[in-house]
Residue, then its C-alpha position, 0 to 999 in steps of 0.5 A: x424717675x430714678x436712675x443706677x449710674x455705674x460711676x465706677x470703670x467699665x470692664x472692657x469687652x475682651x476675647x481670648x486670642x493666641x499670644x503669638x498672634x499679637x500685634x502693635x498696639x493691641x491691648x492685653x488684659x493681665x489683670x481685670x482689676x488693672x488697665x489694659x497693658x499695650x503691646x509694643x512689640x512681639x518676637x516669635x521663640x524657636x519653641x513656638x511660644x511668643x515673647x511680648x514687650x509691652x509699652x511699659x516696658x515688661x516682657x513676658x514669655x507666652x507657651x506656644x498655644x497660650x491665650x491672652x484676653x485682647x480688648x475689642 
């Protein structure tokens, strides 16, 4: 019996949520060729968009409503 092995990276499960609605720790999925970015810290902005720091220390800006794909 012959077996297909996918020796490549699995694609994580992901599922769109609100940025603003990130927390500590969550994985965020920029790019599906690149892994995850890890959230380190979200402030809310007076328009009601989200700033987001990562562990890697990048910052992005996310309009109110916008969604990022999260690993589950």
């Amino acid at each position: 019996m012959q077996m297909n092995v996918n020796t490549q990276t699995p694609c994580p499960r992901t599922e769109l949520i609100a940025a603003d609605s990130l927390t500590r720790n969550d994985q965020v999925v920029i790019s599906a060729d690149e892994l995850p970015y890890l959230v380190d810290a979200v402030t809310d902005l007076p328009n009601g968009g989200a700033r987001v720091t990562y562990s890697s220390g990048d910052t992005v800006e996310y309009a109110a409503g916008e969604q990022v794909a999260v690993t589950v």
